[in-house]
N, C-alpha and C positions, 0 to 999 in steps of 0.2 A: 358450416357444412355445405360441401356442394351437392348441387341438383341436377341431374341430366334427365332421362326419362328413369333413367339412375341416377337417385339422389344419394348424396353423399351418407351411406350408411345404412344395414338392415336385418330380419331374418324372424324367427320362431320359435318358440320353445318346444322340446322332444319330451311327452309325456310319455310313461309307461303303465301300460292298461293291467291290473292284475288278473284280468281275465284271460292276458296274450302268452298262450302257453306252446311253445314249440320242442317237438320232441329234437334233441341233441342229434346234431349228424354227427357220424363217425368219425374218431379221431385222424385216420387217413385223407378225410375229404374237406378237412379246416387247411385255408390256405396259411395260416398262424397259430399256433397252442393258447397267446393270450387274447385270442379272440373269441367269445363263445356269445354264443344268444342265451336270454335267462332261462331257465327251466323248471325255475320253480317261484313260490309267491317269494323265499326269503331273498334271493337274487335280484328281485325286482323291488324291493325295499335297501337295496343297497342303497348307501348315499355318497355325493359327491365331494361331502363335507371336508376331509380331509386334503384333497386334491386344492379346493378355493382356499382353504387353511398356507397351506405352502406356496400359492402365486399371488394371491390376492394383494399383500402387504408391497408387493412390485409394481402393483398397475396405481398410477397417481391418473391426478386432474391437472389440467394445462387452462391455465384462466390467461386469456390475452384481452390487449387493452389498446385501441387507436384510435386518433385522431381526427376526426373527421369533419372537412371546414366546407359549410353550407351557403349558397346565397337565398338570402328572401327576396321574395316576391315583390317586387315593385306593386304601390298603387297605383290609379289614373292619374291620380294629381302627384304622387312623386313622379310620373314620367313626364305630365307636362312643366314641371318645376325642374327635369331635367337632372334630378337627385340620384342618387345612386347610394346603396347601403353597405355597410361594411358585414364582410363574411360573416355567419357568426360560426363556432366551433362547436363540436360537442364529442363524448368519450365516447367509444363504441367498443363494446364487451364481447365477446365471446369466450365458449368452453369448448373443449375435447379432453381427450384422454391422451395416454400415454404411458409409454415401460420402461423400468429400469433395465440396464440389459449389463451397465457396470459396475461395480459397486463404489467407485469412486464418484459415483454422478451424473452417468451418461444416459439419456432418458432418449426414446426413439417414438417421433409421433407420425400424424401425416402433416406433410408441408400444409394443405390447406390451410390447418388449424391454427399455423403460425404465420400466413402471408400478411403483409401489412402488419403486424404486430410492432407498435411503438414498447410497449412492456408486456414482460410471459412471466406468470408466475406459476410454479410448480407447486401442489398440495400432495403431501403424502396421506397415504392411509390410516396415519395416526394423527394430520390434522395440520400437520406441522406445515408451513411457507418456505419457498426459495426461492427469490428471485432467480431467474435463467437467460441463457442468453443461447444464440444458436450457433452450432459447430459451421454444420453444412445444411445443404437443402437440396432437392431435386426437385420439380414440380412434375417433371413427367414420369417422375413412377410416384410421384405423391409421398416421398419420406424426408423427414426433417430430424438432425439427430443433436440434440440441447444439451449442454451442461451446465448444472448445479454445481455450486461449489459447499460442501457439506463438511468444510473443517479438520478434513482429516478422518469422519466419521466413517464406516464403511454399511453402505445400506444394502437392503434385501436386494435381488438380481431373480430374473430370469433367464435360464439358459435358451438359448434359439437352436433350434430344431434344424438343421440343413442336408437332412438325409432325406431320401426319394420313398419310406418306408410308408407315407399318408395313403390311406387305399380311403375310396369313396364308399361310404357306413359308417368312417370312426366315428367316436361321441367327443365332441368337444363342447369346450364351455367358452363363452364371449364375455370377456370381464371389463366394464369401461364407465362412466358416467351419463348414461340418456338423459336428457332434458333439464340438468344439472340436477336430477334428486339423490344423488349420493352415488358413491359405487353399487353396481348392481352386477349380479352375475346369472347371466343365461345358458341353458344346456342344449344341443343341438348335435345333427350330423353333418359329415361332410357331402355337401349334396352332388357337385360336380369337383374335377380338377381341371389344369389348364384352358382356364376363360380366357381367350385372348382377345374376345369383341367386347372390352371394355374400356381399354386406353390402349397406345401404340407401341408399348414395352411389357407392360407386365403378361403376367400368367396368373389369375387368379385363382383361390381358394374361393370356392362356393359354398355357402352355412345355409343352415335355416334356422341358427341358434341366433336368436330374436336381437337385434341390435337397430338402434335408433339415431339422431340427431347427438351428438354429445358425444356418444360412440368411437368419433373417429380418431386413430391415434391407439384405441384400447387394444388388448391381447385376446389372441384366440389362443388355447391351449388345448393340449390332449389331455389326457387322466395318467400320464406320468407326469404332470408339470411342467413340460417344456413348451415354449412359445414356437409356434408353428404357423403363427402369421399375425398381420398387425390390422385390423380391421381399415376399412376406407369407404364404402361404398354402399348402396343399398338400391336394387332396383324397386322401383316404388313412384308410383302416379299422385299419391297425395302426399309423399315424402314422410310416411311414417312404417312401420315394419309389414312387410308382405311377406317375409320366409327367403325372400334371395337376398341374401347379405355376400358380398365379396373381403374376401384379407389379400394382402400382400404377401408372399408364401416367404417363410420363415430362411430361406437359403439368399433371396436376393436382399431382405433385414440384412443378415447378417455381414454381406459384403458393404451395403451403405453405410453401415456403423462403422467397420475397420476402414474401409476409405475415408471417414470421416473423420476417425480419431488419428491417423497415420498419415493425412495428405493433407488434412484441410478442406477437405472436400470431396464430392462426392463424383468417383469418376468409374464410367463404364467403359467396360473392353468393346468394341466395335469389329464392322469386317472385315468396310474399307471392303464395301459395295453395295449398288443399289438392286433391294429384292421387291416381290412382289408375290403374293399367293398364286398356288398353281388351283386354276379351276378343272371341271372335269372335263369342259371344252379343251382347255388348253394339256391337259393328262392326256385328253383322246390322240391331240396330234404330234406327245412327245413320245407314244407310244405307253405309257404308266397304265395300270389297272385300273387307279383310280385317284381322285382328287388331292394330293399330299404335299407335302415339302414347299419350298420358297427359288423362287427361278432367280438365275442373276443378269441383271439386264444392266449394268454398267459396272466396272471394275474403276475403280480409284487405285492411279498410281501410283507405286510404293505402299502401298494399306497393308494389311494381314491377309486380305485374298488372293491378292497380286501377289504378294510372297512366298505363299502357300500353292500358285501354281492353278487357282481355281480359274473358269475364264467364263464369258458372258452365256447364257442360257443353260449352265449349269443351273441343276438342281439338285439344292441340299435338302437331302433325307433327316439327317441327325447329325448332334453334336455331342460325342462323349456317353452315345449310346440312348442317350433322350432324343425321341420323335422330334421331329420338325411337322409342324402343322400348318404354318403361315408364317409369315415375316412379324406380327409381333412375336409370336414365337420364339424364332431365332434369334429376335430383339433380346427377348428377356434370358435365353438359354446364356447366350452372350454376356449379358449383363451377371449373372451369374458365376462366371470364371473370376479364381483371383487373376489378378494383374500380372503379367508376366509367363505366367503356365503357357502349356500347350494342350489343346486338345484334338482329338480325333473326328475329322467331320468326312462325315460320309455321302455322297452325293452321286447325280446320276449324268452319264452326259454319252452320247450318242449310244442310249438305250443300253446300257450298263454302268453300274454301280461300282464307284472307283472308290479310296478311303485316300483321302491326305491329313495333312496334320497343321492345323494353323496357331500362332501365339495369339495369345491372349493380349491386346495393346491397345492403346488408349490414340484417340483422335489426336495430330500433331497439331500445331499453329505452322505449318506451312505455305504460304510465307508467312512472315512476322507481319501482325496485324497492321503496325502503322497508323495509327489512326489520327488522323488531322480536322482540323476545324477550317474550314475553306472562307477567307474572308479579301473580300476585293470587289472589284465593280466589275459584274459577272453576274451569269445566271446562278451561279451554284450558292452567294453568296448565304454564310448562317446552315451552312450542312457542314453536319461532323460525318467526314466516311471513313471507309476502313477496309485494309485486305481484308477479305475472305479465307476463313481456311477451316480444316474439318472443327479443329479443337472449337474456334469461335464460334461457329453454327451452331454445336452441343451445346458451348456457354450461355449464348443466346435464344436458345429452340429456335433456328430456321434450319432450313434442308443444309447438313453440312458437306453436303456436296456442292453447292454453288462454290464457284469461281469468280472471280475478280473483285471490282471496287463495289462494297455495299454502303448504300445512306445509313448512319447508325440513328443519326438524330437530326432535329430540326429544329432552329430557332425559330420562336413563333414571328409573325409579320416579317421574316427577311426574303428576299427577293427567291429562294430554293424553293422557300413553302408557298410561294404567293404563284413561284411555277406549276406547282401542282406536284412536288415529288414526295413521297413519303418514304418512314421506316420500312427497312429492309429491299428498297427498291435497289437495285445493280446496273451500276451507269457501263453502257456495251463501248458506246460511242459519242466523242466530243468534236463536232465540227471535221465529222465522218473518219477520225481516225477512232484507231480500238484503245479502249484504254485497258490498261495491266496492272497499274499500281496508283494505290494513294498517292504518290510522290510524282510522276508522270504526269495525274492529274492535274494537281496544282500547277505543277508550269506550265501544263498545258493552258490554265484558264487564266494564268498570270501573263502568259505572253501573248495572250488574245485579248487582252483589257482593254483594248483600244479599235475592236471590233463591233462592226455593227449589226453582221447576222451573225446568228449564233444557230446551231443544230447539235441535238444532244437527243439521243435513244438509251431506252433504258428496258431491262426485263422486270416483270413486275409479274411475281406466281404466276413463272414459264409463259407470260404471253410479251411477246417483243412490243413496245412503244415510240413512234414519235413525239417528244416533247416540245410541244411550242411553246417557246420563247416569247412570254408578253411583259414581264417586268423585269426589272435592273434595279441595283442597289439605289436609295436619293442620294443623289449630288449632295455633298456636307457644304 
């Protein structure tokens, strides 16, 4: 489970008092007919029973299993004998939770629970084992979606929820395995909706429906049985339940699963441009009333924004009628669309509110990555680089806006890492020309092998570098 000042997972349970008697408002002033407060003792002795009856047998346990190779500690006298000990290894376990959501097998967790996972095995409700394996993964929205192979059998499912209909009060229930003591199901409300100061895509579900450690990966559910988010999160200082638990909202489940059964993978629509929240400083001098929507401060060309006609200090209100609140926002709104659609984004620019219409499309690999292993008597020698392009930067989580030649790797003790260059640094310049391509590269550093100075800059998270040059490959 991860830990932040939100640790991975959380929330409360929702008792009802049979002393809490409120008189029924009138039918006219309910925003819903199936929403009503109790009003009497029998109403508050209602039970949930049947509800966990019809989900419960969907929500399994995710037992993962890895590898883990340790060095011991040297003694004084092994250091003066100059000894050295071999690794030793050992298994390391964890749990979460997890949904069926196909009935052929397809089980949706969070990536956490399965990172580093040498073996997953899946436990159903009745007890049963399946070894699993994973489809796709995303780490930055935290979903990983596994299949079971069940024989042919067809198993229980939860349907996902991807309608806008969640208002803050529902009752839901958080169904998962805390601290491995079995499935467990808690009752709660929705406390907030769109959290987006929690990672830098989603839009979270807020609970207070008590969930713990073990938790992550499990269902949050309404009282018709439909899955409406997938838990992940819990803010909490001693990493056990404080009442704020967060889910994944049940719309952008739904899209990671079909890209993942349909593509192999899990791929988000984008804008194809760089945004940034609009503050109330910055509302004051666009002329805005008040703090809202995502400004655009760089356009990528040929993207979805560029096509669509959007241009730099636009600011997008809404997309398809959902608020924009901030750039994770837009992230997640984004993330949201199937592939290919089109939707309606509404946005504000020289102090009026224009509507265009952007597709829905996926980060290109423009250029084609290329990627080479650089080996020669040279600074660079023992670096694997590579074009840059949007698709790569998503594949990899770095800004997929960078441009040009990025280091992907480094051979340990070769004369690149002994430079000083690491992952994801962007060589600008070799011996003061620009470079453009992995391929340029190399001849560039192949027709200079018999050079004695060398000058090489690099960006390294947007700040510009001189590299000096103090080693070179050894003479064989």
């Amino acid at each position: 489970m991860k830990r932040l000042a939100l640790s991975i997972l959380s929330a409360t349970t929702l008792a009802l008092s049979s002393s809490f008697a409120v008189a029924k408002p009138p039918l006219l002033s309910m925003p819903k007919a199936d929403r009503i407060v109790p009003d009497s003792q029998l109403q508050v002795q209602l039970s949930y029973a049947p509800v966990v009856k019809d989900t419960a047998p969907a929500v399994v346990n995710v037992f993962t299993s890895r590898t883990v190779r340790t060095r011991s500690r040297l003694s004084f006298f092994d250091m003066m004998r100059d000894m050295r000990r071999a690794p030793t290894e050992r298994v390391q376990n964890s749990l979460g939770s997890g949904v069926i959501v196909r009935d052929n097998g397809v089980v949706v967790t969070n990536a956490h629970v399965v990172k580093g996972a040498d073996e997953l095995r899946v436990v159903l409700n009745d007890r049963r084992e399946f070894v699993a394996k994973v489809i796709a993964q995303d780490e930055e929205i935290d979903l990983a979606v596994l299949q079971i192979d069940t024989k042919g059998e067809r198993l229980p499912t939860l349907s996902i929820s991807e309608d806008d209909s969640l208002e803050i009060g529902d009752i839901v229930l958080a169904i998962g395995n805390p601290f491995g003591v079995g499935q467990t199901v808690t009752s709660g409300i929705v406390s907030a909706l769109g959290r987006t100061n929690v990672t830098d895509v989603s839009s979270f579900i807020q609970t207070d429906a008590a969930v713990n450690p073990g938790n992550s990966g499990g269902a949050l559910v309404n009282l018709d049985g439909r899955l409406i988010g997938v838990n992940t999160a819990i803010f909490s200082r001693s990493g056990g339940s404080n009442g704020i638990g967060f889910a994944i909202p049940g719309e952008l489940v739904a899209r990671a699963v079909d890209s993942a059964v349909t593509e192999g993978r899990i791929v988000r629509p984008w804008l194809g441009a760089r945004t940034s929240a609009v503050d109330s400083a910055l509302a004051a001098t666009l002329g805005m009333d008040r703090a809202r929507g995502a400004i655009i401060s760089e356009i990528y060309p040929d993207g979805p924004a560029d096509k669509a006609g959007l241009k730099s200090r636009d600011v997008i209100l809404s997309i398809d009628g959902s608020d924009v609140n901030d750039d994770s926002g837009l992230r997640f709104r984004l993330a949201t669309l199937p592939l290919g659609s089109s939707a309606k984004v509404v946005f504000m620019r020289d102090g009026r509110e224009r509507t265009k219409t952007i597709k829905a499309d996926i980060p290109q690999e423009i250029p084609a990555r290329d990627e080479r292993f650089l080996d020669g008597y040279h600074p660079l020698d023992g670096a694997t680089v590579v074009n840059m392009s949007p698709a790569l930067g998503e594949e990899i989580n770095v800004d997929p806006y960078l441009r040009g030649v990025m280091v992907l790797s480094l051979a340990r003790r070769s004369a690149a890492y002994s430079n000083g260059l690491r992952p994801t640094d962007v060589i600008l310049t070799l011996n003061d020309t620009d470079i453009t391509s992995a391929r340029q590269l190399e001849r560039l550093l192949i027709a200079a092998e018999d050079s004695e100075d060398w000058s090489l800059s690099i960006d390294r998270r947007g700040k510009i570098y001189d590299v000096p040059v103090r080693y070179l490959p050894r003479a064989n």
